[in-house]
N, C-alpha and C positions, 0 to 999 in steps of 0.2 A: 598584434597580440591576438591569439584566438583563444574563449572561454567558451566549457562544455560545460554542460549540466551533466554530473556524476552521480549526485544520488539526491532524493529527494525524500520528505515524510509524510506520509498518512498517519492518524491516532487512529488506534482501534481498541477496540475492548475488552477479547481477547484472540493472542498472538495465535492458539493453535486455531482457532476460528478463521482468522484473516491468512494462515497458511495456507491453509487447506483449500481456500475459497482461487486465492492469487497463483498455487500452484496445477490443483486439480481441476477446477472452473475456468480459468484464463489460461491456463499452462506456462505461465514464469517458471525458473529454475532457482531453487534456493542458491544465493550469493555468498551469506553468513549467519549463523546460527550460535551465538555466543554470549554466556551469562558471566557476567562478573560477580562476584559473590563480595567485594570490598564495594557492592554501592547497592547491597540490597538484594542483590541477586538480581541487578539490571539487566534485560536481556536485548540485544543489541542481533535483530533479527533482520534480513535482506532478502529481497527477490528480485528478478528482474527479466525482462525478455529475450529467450533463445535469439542467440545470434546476436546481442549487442552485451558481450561481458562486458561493457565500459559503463553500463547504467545499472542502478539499483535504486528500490524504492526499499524506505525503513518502514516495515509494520510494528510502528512505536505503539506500547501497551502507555498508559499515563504513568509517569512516576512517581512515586511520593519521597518521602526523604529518603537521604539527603539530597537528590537532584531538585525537589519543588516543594514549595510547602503547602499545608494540607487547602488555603484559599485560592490556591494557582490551581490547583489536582481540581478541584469543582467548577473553575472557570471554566477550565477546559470539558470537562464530563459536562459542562451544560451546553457548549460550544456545539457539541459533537452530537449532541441528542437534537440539536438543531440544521443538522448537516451539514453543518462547517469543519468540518474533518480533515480536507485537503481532497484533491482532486487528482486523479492522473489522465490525461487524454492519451487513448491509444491508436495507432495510426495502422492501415488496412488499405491492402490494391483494389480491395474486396470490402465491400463494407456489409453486403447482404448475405452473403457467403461465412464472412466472421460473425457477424450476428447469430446468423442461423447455428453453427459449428457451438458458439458458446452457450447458445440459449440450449441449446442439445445437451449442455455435459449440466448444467442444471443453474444455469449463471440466472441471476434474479428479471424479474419481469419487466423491470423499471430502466432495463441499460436505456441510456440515454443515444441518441445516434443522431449524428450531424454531417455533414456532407461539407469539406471546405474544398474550396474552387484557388484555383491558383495557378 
């Protein structure tokens, strides 16, 4: 049996915020871009890295009803103002090179940068 990771989530706070950032600053390519309007006007938002269409990250906005009710919707906003948000790690031939490249287009001062050996 072989199991891929297809798509995974980030909460964010707001979606055209976390586009902008995922598209223009890291340069992902929008995936999907689609509101339902029978759950609220849920918007069901993807990106993910040129060169791998098989992966996508959701830049999930919190929902409120009918997806969550309104003590889950503050669990979570307090989650996330704690930085438990969800994580993605990005992988690079180049680590100082991609640092330098994103930190250029205005990516935030705090990227985190790790070096794995293998």
């Amino acid at each position: 049996m072989s199991i891929k990771i297809a798509t995974t989530q980030l909460w964010v706070h707001d979606q055209d915020e976390a586009l902008a950032f995922w598209t223009k600053k890291v340069g992902m390519e929008v995936r999907s871009d689609v509101t339902v309007p029978e759950l609220g006007n849920f918007r069901w938002l993807t990106v993910g890295p040129a060169g791998q269409p098989d992966v996508s990250v959701v830049l999930m906005a919190i929902p409120g009803a009918p997806l969550i009710d309104d003590e889950t919707h503050e669990q979570i906003r307090e989650l996330m103002s704690k930085g438990f948000a969800g994580t993605v790690f990005l992988q690079t031939d180049d680590c100082k090179a991609s640092y330098d490249e994103l930190s250029a287009r205005g990516g935030p001062s705090t990227w985190r940068v790790s070096r794995s050996r293998g």
